[in-house]
C-alpha positions in Angstrom: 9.8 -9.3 -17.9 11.3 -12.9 -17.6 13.7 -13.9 -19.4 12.1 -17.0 -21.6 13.9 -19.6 -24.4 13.5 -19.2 -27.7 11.9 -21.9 -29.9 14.7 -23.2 -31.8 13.9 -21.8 -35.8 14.9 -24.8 -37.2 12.5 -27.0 -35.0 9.7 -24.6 -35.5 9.6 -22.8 -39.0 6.1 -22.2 -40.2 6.3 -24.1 -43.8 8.0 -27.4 -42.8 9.3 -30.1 -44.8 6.6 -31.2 -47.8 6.3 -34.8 -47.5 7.6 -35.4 -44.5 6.8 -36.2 -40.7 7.0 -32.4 -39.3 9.9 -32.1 -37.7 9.0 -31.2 -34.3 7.4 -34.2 -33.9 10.6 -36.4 -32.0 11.2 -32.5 -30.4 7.3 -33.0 -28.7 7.8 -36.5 -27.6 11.4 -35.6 -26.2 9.4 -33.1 -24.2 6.7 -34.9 -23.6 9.1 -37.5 -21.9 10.8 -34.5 -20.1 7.5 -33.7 -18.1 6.3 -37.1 -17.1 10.2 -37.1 -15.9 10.2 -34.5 -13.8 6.8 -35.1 -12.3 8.4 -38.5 -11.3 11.1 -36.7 -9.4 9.9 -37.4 -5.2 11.6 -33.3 -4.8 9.7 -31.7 -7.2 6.3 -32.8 -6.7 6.7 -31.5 -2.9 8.2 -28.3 -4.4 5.8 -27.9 -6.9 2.6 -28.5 -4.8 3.9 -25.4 -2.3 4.7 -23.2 -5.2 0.5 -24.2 -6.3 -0.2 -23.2 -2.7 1.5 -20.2 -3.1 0.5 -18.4 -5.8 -3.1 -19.9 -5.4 -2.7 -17.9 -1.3 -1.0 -14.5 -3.0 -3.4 -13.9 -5.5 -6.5 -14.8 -2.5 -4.7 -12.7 -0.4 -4.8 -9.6 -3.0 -8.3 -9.6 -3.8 -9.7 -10.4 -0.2 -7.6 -7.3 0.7 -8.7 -5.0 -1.4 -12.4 -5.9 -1.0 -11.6 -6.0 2.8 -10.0 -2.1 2.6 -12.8 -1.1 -0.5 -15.5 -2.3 2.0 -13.9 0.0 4.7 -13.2 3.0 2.7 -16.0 2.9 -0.3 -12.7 4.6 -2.3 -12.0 3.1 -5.3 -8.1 4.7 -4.7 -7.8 3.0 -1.4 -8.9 -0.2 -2.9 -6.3 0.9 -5.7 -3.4 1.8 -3.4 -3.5 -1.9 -1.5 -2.9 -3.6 -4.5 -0.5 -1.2 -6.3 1.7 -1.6 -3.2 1.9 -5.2 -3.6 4.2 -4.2 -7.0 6.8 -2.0 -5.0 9.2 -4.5 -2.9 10.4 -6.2 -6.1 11.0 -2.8 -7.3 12.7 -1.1 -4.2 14.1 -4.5 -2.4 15.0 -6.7 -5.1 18.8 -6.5 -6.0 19.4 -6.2 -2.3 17.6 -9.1 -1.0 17.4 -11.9 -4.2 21.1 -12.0 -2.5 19.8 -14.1 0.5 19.3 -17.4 -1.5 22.8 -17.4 -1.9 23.8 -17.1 1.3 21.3 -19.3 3.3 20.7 -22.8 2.7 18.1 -22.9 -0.1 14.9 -24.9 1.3 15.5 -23.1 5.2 15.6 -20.0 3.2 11.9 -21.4 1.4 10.2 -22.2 4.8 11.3 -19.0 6.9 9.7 -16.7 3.9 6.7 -19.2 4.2 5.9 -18.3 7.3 7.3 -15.1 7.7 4.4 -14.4 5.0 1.6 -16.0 7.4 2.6 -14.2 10.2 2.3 -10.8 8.5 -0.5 -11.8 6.7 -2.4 -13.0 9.8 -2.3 -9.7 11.3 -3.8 -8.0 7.9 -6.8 -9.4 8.8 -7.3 -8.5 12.2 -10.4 -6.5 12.3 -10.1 -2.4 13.4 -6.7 -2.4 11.7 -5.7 0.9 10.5 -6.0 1.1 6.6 -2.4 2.8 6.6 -1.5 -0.5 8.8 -3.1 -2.8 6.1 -1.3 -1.2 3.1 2.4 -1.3 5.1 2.0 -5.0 6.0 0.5 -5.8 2.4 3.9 -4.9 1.4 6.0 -6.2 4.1 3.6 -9.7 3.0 5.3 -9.2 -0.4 9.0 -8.8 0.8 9.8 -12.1 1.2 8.8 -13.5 -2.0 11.9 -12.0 -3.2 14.5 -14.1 -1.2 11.8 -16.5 -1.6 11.4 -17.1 -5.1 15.4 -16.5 -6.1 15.9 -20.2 -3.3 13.0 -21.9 -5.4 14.8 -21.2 -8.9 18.3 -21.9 -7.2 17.3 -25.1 -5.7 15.0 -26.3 -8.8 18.3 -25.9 -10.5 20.2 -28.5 -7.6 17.3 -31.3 -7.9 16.7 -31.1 -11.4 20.0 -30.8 -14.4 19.8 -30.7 -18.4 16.8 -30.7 -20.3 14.7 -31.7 -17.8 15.2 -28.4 -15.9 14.0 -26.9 -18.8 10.8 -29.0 -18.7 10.5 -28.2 -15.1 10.9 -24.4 -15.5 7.7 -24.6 -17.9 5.7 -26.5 -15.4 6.1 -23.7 -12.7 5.7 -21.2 -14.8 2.3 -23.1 -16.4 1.4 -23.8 -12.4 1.6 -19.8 -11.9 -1.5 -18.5 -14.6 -3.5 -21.6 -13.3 -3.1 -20.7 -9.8 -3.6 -17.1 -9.9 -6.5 -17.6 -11.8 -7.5 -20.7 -9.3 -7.0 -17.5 -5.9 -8.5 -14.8 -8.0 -11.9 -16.9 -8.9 -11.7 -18.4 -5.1 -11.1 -15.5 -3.5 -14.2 -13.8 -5.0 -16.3 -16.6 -3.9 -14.8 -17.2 -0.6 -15.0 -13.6 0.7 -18.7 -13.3 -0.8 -19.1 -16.5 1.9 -17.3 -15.6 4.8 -16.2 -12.2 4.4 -13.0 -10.3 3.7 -11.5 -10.7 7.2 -11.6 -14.2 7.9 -10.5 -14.6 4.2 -7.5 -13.1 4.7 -6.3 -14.5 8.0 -7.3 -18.2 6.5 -5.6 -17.3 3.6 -1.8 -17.5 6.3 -2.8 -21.4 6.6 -2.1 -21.7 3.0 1.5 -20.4 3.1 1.9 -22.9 6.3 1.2 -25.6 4.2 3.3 -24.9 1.9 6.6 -24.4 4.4 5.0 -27.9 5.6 5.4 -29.6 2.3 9.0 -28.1 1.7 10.1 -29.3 4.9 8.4 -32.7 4.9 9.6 -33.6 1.2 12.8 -31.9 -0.1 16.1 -33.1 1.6 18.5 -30.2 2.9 21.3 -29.2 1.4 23.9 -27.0 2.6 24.7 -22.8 1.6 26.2 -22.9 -0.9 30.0 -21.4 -1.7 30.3 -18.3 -3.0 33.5 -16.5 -4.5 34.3 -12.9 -3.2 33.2 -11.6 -7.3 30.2 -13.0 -6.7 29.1 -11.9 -3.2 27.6 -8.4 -4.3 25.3 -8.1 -6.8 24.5 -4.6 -9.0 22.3 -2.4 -6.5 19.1 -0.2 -7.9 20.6 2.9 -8.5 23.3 0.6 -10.8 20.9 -1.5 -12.2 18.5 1.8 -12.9 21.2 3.7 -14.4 23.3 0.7 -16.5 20.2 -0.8 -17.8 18.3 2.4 -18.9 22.1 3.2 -20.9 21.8 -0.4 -22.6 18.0 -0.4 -23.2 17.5 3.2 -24.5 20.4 3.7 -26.2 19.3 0.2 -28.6 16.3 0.5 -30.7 15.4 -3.1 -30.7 15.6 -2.7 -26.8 14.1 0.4 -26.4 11.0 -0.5 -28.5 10.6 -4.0 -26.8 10.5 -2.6 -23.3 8.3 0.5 -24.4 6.1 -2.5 -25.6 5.8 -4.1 -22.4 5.4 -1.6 -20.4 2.2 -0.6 -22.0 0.6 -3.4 -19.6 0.6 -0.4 -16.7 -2.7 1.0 -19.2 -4.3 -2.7 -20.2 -4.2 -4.3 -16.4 -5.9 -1.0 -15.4 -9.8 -2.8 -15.1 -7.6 -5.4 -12.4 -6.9 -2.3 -10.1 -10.3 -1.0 -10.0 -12.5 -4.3 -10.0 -14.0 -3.2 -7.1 -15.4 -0.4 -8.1 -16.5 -1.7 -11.3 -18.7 -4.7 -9.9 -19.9 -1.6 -7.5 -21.6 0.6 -10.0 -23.0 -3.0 -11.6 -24.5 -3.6 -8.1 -22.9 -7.2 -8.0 -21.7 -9.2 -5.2 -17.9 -10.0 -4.1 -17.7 -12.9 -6.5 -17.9 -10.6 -9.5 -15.0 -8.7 -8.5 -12.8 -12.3 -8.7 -14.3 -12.5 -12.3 -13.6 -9.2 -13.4 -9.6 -9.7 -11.9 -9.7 -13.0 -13.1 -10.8 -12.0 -16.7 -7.1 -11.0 -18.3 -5.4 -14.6 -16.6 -7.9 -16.4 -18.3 -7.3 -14.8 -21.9 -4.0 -14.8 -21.3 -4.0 -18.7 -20.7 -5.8 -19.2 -24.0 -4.0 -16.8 -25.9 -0.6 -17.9 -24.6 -0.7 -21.2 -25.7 -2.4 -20.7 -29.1 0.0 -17.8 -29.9 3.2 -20.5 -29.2 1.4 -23.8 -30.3 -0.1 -23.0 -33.4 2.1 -19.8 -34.8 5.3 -20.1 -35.9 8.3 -18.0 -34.4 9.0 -15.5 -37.6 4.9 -14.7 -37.5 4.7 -14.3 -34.1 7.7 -11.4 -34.3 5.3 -9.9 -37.1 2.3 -9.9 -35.0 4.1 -8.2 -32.1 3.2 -4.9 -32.7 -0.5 -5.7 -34.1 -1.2 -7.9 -31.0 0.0 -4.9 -28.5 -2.8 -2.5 -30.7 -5.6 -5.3 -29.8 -5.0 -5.7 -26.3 -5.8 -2.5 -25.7 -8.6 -2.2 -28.1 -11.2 -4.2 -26.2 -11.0 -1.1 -23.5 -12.4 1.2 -25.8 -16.0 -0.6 -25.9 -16.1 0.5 -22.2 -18.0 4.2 -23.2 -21.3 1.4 -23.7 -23.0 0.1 -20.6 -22.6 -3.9 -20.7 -23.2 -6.4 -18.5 -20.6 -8.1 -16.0 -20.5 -11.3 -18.9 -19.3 -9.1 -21.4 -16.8 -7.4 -19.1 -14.9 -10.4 -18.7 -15.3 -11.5 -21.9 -13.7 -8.1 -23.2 -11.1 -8.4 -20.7 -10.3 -11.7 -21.6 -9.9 -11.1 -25.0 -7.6 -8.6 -24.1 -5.7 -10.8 -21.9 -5.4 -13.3 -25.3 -3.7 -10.1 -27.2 -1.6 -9.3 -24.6 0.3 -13.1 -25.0 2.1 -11.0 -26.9 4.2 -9.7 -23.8 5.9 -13.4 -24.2 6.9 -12.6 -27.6 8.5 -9.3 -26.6 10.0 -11.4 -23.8 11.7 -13.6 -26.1 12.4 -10.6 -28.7 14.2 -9.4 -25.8 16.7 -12.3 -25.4 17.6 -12.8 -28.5 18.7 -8.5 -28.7 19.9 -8.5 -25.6 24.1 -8.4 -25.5 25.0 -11.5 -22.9 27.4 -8.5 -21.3 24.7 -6.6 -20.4 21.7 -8.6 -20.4 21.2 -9.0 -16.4 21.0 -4.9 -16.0 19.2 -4.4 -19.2 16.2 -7.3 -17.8 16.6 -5.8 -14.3 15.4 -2.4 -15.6 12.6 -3.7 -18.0 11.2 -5.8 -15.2 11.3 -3.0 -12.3 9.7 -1.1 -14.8 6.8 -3.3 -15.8 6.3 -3.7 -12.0 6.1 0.1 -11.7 4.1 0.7 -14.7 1.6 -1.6 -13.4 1.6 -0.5 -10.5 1.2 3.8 -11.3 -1.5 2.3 -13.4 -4.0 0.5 -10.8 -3.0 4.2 -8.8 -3.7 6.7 -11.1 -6.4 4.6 -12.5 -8.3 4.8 -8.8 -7.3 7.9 -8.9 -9.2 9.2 -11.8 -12.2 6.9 -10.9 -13.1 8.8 -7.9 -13.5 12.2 -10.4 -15.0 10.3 -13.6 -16.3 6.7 -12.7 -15.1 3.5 -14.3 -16.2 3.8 -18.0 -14.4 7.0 -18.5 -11.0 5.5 -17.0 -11.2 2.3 -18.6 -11.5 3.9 -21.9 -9.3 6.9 -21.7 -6.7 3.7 -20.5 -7.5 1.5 -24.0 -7.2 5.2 -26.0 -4.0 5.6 -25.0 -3.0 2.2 -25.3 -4.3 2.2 -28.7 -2.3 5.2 -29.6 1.1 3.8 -27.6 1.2 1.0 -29.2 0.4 2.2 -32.3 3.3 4.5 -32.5 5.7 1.7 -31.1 4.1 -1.2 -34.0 5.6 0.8 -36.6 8.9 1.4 -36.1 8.9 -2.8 -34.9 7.2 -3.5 -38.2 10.9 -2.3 -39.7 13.0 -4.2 -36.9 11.4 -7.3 -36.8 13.0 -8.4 -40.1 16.6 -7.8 -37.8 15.0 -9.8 -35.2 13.7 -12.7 -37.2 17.3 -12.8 -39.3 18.9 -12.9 -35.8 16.8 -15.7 -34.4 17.8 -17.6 -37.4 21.3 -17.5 -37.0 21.2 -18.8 -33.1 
């Protein structure tokens, strides 16, 4: 879970002024200006085009190896293991090494993860490898993004001040659905081409370019200066044990991040796509589809949910929306073809927008004390969940095939989020009243 701004209540209320211009109308042009401004900006462009590379190469990278290891093993855990391992290093590594882009100069710090990931992911490829070899540098692949992705916010924040960071913040996080959606739907079609293999050790020329276009076009700055209270940050047995005191302890909290977490049952079908494209006898393309199928919901849903709903519904709808996304799963005890797979799992991914509501939620009942530890746990454990999910989800395929799993995962969804909608139903009043007031 990220933390996201909050529309401002009193630019976005959902009966505006009769007989007037609607207020957020200066507010949208204002933005509007604020993009074309930052796209202007000579460091961004370079930045932004290697954070497209990027994610467009780490989402290639995840469905080329799990074909590549599905292919070897015909287990529908393995496959499930190599991508729930890409969720651990944020998990196990990240208070310990988000440190770095403090202490390295920023873009250096961009370009050695770069290609620190093309070397590693180079040798995933390497036909014979062990599978036990694959999974271990799968997850050294993912280490560091971490270090990686802390210098990319850290030095977005140096070329870009003021509103126009804000602006900037929304592009790259707009750049991230298209892209994963952009490597999931490629890297379906590309290893149906050329084959899993070759797919993945290609896939190390992507993060190349990227360290290329960092180096080429964003000026160097130096490390910057840190004071002796800010050298350490809160390790993972601090962060575990702080957060889960804030977040449980707080209704409002507790309920939000119970809420989020119920992704590790929803993104389920993602973890076992190969299976599922198996037992429909279609190609390596369908698998991309089937991944795909949430990211493109999610796109839709996302921007329809904060475009055309105002903030005090879309607290309201919270806990309906998280019923819904999990709904769709049920219709999985029916045989259907691969269209209607990803048309189900896409409408699922449009319900589960909702996740940036809870996000925002979140903020706003959050105490600025405590509201690094209290995000700190809430996103380790969205990591995790998803991650247990995709395992125990391959897990249960091998005994019961996909239809069973898949359903059993939108029952209990269903019911989770069910018993979580209620008790929101009583605190989102609280929430709405407090959004009012910031």
């Amino acid at each position: 879970m990220r933390e996201s701004r909050v529309n401002n209540p009193r630019l976005d209320k959902e009966s505006g002024d009769q007989g007037h211009e609607p207020p957020t109308t200066q507010h949208e042009d204002t933005w509007q200006s604020s993009y074309r401004d930052v796209l202007e900006i000579r460091e961004f462009r370079f930045l932004w085009l290697a954070h497209v590379l990027s994610i467009i190469g780490t989402n290639l990278l995840n469905i080329a190896a799990s074909v590549l290891v599905y292919q070897a093993t015909d287990s529908a855990l393995a496959a499930g293991i190599t991508l729930a391992v890409t969720f651990l290093p944020p998990i196990i590594a990240g208070p310990l090494l988000s440190g770095l882009a403090d202490i390295f100069p920023r873009k250096q710090a961009i370009i050695v993860c770069d290609i620190a990931r093309a070397c590693v992911i180079l040798l995933v490829g390497i036909p014979g490898m062990a599978i036990w070899a694959i999974w271990a540098l799968l997850f050294l692949s993912v280490v560091p993004s971490i270090p990686f992705a802390a210098a990319r916010a850290a030095l977005l924040s140096e070329i870009i001040q003021g509103e126009r960071y804000v602006a900037s913040t929304a592009i790259i996080h707009l750049t991230s659905q298209v892209g994963m959606l952009v490597g999931l739907l490629a890297g379906g079609f590309i290893v149906s081409f050329i084959g899993p293999h070759i797919t993945v050790m290609s896939n190390a020329v992507l993060f190349l370019l990227a360290a290329l276009l960092v180096f080429i076009g964003v000026r160097t700055r130096p490390a910057p200066e840190r004071n002796k209270d800010e050298a350490s940050s809160p390790g993972f047995f601090t962060m575990i044990g702080g957060g889960a005191k804030l977040v449980f302890t707080n209704t409002r909290l507790r309920t939000l991040a119970l809420l989020a977490w119920l992704a590790g049952l929803y993104m389920i079908p993602y973890g076992i796509a190969n299976p599922m494209a198996d037992e429909l006898g279609a190609g390596d393309a369908a698998v991309g589809l089937i991944m795909s199928g949430s990211s493109i919901g999610t796109l839709i849903g996302g921007f329809t949910l904060t475009r055309f709903v105002g903030p005090p519904t879309r607290m309201r709808l919270l806990g309906p929306l998280a019923v819904l996304t999990s709904a769709p799963l049920l219709l999985w005890m029916f045989p259907m073809p691969l269209w209607l797979m990803v048309t189900l799992l896409a409408l699922s991914g449009a319900f589960g927008a909702y996740q940036i509501v809870a996000n925002a939620a979140f903020v706003l009942c959050a105490p600025k004390e405590g509201r690094g530890l209290a995000f700190g746990l809430v996103a380790a454990g969205l990591q995790a969940a998803q991650g247990a999910g995709i395992l125990i989800g391959g897990f249960f395929v091998e005994l019961y095939g996909t239809e069973v799993v898949i359903t059993g995962a939108g029952a209990i969804g269903v019911l989770g989020a069910l018993l979580l909608a209620f008790p929101w139903s009583r605190l989102a009043g609280e929430t709405i009243t407090l959004m009012n007031e910031d």
